[in-house]
N, C-alpha and C positions, 0 to 999 in steps of 0.2 A: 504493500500500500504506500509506505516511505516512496519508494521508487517510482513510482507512479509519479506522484506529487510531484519530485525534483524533476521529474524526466516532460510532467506538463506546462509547468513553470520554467523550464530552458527553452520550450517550444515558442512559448510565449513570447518569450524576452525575443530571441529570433525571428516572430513576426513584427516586432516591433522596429526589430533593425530595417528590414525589408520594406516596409508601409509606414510612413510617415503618422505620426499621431494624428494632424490634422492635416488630412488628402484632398479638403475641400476650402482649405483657409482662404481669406481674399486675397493673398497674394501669390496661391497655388497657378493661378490663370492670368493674371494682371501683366499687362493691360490688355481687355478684349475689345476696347474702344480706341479710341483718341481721347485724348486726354490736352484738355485746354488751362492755357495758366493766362490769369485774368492779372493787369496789369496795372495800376490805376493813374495813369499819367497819359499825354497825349503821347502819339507818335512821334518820331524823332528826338525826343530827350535825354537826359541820364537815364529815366528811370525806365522806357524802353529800351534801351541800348542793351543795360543789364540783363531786361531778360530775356530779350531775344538772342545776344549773345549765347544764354546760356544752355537756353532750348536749343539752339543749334549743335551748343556740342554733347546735349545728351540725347539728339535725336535717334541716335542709335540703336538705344533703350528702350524705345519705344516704336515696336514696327507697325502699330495703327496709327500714327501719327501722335505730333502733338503741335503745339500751336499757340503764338499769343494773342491775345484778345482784349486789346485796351478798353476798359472801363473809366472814362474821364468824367469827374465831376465833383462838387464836394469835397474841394481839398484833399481829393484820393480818397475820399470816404466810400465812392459808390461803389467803387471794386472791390472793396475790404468787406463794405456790408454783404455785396452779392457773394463773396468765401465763404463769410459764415453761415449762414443761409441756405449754403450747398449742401447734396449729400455727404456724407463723409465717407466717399469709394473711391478715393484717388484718381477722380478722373477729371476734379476742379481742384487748380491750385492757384497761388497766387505768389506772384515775383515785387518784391515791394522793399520801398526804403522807407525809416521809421517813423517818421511824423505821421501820416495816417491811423500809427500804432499806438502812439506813443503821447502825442499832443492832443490830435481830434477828439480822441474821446474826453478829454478836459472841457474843450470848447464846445460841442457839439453833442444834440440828442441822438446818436445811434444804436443800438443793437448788439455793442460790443463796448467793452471795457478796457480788460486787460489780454496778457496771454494766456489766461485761465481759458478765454472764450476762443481762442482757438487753437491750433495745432502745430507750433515751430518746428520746420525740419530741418534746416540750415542756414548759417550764416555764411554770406559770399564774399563780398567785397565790403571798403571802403572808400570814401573821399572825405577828409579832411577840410575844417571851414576854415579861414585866413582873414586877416584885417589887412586890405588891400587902399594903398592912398596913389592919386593918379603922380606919375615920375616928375612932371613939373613943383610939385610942391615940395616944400622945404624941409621934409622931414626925410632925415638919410636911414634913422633907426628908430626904434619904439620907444626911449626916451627923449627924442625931442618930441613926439608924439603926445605924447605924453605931460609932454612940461604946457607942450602950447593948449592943449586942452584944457590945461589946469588954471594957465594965466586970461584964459579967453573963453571962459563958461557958456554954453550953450552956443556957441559960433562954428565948431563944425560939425560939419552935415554929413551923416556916413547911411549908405543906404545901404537895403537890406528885402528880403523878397517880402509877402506881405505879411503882414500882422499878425502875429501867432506861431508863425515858422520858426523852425530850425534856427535857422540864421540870424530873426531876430533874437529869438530866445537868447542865444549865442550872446550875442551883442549887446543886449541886457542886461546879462548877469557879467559879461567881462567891466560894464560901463559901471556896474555897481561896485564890483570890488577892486576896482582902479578907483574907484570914487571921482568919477567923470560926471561931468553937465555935458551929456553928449545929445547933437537932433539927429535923433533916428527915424529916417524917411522907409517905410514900406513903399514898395509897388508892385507891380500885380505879381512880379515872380521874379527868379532870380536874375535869368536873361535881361528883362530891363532893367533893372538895378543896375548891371555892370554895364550897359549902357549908355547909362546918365554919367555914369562916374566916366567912361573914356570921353565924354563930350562938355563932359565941365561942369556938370551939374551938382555934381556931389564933391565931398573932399575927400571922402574915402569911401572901404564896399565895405562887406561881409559877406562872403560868397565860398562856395565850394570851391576848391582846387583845380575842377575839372573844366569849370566856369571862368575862372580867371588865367587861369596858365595861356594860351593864348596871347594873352593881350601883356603878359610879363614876358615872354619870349620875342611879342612884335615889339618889345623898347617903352610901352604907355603906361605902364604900370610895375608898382614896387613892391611886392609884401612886406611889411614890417613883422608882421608876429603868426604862426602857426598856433591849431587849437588842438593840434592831434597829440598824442601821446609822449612821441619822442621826432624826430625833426628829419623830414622828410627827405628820401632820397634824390630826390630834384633840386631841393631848395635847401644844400646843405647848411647855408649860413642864416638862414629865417631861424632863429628861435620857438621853442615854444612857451605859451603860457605859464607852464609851470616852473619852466627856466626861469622865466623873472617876477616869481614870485607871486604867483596867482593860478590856487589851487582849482583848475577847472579845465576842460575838454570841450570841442564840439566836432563831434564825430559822424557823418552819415555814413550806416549801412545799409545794406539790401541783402533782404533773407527770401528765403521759401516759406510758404506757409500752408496748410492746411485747414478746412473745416475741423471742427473740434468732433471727437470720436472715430476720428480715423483708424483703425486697428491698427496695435503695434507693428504687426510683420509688415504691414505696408510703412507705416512711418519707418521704419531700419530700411527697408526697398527702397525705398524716394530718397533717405536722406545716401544710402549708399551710392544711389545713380546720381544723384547731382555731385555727391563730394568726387566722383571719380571725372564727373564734365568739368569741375572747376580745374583740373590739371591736363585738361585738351589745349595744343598751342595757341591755338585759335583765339580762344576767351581770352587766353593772360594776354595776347597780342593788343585784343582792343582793349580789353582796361588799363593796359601801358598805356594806351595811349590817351584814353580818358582818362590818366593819373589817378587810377582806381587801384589800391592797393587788395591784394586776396588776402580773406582774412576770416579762414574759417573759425564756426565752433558748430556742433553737434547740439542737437532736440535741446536737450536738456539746460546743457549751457545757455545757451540762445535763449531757452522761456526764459531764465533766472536773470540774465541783461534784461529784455524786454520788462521784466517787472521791475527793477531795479531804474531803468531809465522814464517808466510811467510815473512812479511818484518821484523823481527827483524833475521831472519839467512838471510834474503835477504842481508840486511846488510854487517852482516858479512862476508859475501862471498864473496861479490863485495871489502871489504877492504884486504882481504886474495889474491886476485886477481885468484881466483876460479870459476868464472863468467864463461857465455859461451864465447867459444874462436870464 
């Protein structure tokens, strides 16, 4: 009878090796569709660049296709809403940089909060924001910059994309604890802003690296101060923020995202195929060249930023008085 026992119990284990515990999981068959990643910015920007780039090099992975599908409107809201909203079968995702994550839901009635509401599966790139003054003015470094701000309260104009953004936030909290009388001009987005400033309207920017680099390379423009972490390989000599003494960062990334309840073995599936597209030539070639630095993290990491960077612009919005009205 012993014998019996051990000898159905080895049988067992055996068919276990053979047949998969779960032979019908959602990621047994995945993908039997095409699979659309929704994008919430117009055509031709950063923030499609990103993820069409990125589709491209994981198209491999996906032999029913897959595809992006800009969703514009609402400060990126309308694409975020329509994610979570989705099924959660991997066959809607979203390519997205963090303000519609991170800020909108501050300012704005929608459907979505935090990353609790929905599903991080990787982190891609970055770009870097900068305090950019146009090359004819007379600031060589971020301490004359600085001094003249100080001697001439509320005289210069640094513009910024509009009200609420990244960038202002950025410039907000840099203007505060520089303890600056700074006038920060919003306009409708980044591109105008650096605009105004190469035509004389402004006296300095706040803008992404991918935005201004350009117009530093054509001769028109100077960075004074980086907001990224440590001091960019382009811009050996731009210091950062923290270099002179002012504990703070302003960083744009762009992740993958998911509807919330997506099954595990798909979220490790998705996040595996894109971590493997982020090391196709191709991608790292255009984000060279849009001064987009790669800069993964994984599910998990990625929620714990996203919740970590919601209440610290949470914050700051609520003290700006930028809050929902």
């Amino acid at each position: 009878m012993k014998r019996f026992q051990v000898t159905t119990w080895v049988l067992l284990a055996l068919s276990l090796i053979a047949y998969p515990i779960w032979p019908d999981s959602a990621s047994a068959k995945y993908p039997e569709k095409a699979v659309t990643v929704l994008t919430p910015h117009p055509a031709g920007g950063d923030t499609d660049t990103v993820a069409r780039a990125i589709v491209e090099a994981a198209r491999k992975d996906f032999p029913k296709g897959i595809a992006v599908l800009n969703r514009v409107g609402g400060g990126g809201t309308i694409g975020i809403v329509e994610l979570v909203r989705a099924k959660p079968d991997g066959y809607t995702l979203a390519s997205t940089p963090i303000a519609p994550l991170v800020v909108a839901p501050h300012r704005l009635e929608i459907p979505y909060k935090t990353a609790n509401d929905y599903q991080p599966i990787i982190k891609m790139v970055a770009s870097t924001f900068n305090l950019a003054v146009r090359k004819d003015k007379p600031w060589k470094n971020l301490q004359e910059f600085l001094a003249f701000c100080q001697a001439n309260p509320g005289k210069v104009r640094v513009g910024v994309a509009a009200e609420g953004t990244i960038p202002h936030l950025v410039m907000a909290r840099f203007a505060r604890l520089a303890k600056l009388d700074l006038t920060i001009v919003p306009f409708t987005g980044g591109v105008e802003s650096v605009t105004a400033l190469i035509g004389g309207h402004l006296d300095a920017n706040c803008q992404a690296l991918s935005e201004i680099i350009p117009h530093v390379q054509a001769g028109g423009v100077r960075i004074l101060l980086s907001f990224d972490e440590t001091r960019a390989p382009i811009l050996p000599d731009v210091p950062t923020a923290k270099e002179t003494g002012f504990d703070m960062t302003g960083i744009l990334y762009h992740s993958i995202i998911a509807p919330k309840g997506l099954p595990p073995e798909l979220v490790s599936l998705l996040h595996q195929t894109f971590k493997t597209a982020m090391d196709d030539p191709n991608f790292r070639k255009v984000m060279e060249q849009k001064c987009y630095q790669i800069v993964y993290e994984g599910s998990e990491d990625l929620k714990k930023r996203l919740l970590e960077d919601y209440q610290g612009y949470g914050k700051l919005i609520q003290e700006l008085g930028l809050g929902k009205k």
